[in-house]
N, C-alpha and C positions, 0 to 999 in steps of 0.2 A: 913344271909343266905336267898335266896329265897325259894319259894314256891318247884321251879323246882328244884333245890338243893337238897330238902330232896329228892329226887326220883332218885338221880344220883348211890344209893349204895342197895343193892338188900335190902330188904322187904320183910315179911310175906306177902301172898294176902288174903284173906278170903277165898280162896281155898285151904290153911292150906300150898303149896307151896312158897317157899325162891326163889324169883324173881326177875328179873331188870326190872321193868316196862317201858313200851313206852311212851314218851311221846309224847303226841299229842297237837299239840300250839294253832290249831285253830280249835272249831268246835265249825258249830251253833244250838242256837236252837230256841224255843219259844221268847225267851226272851234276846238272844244275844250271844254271842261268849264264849268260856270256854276253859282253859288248861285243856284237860284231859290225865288220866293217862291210858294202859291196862294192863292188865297181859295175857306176852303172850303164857300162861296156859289154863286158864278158860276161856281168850279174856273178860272177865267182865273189862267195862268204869268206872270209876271212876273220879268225876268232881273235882278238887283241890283248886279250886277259891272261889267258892261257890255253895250251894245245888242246887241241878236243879233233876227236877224229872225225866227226860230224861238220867239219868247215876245215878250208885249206890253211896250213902251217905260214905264221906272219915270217919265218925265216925265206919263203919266197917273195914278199916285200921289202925286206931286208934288202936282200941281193940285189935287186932295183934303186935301192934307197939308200944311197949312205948314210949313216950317222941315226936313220931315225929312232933305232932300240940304241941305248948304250949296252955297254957286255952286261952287266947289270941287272938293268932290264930284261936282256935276252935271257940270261941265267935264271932269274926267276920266271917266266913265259915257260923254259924248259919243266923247272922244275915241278910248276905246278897242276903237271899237266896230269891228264883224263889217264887211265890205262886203255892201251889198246890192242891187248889179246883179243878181246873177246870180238872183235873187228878184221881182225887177221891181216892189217896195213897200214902202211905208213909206218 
């Protein structure tokens, strides 16, 4: 199963709402291209690929979601993430 996969069957958001998230295939940023997800509730971005400080952390969809990252997945999401000194958050 793909990444986009998990995103094909409604979802908690972190706006406590049961939603189909958008996806979005291509958006850039600092540091290059990202699938992200919205909810079209709260409109809160969510990056699915990896961390990027420019859209909210999928570890708060997580929380909401059991099961939807394996540790795996999570651990690579971590790892490939954006630096964010230069942001000074998160």
């Amino acid at each position: 199963m793909t990444l986009v996969d998990k995103f094909q069957n409604k979802l908690r958001c972190s706006c406590n709402d049961v939603v189909l998230f958008d996806i979005i295939d291509d958006i850039e940023c600092d540091w290059g291209n990202h699938v992200v997800i919205q909810c079209p509730n709260c409109e809160e971005l969510f990056s699915i690929d990896n961390q990027c400080s420019a859209f909210q952390n999928i570890s708060k969809l997580i929380d909401c979601n059991m099961g939807l990252y394996s540790k795996d997945e999570l651990t690579n999401y971590l790892s490939n993430s954006h630096p964010t000194e230069l942001f000074g958050h998160r």
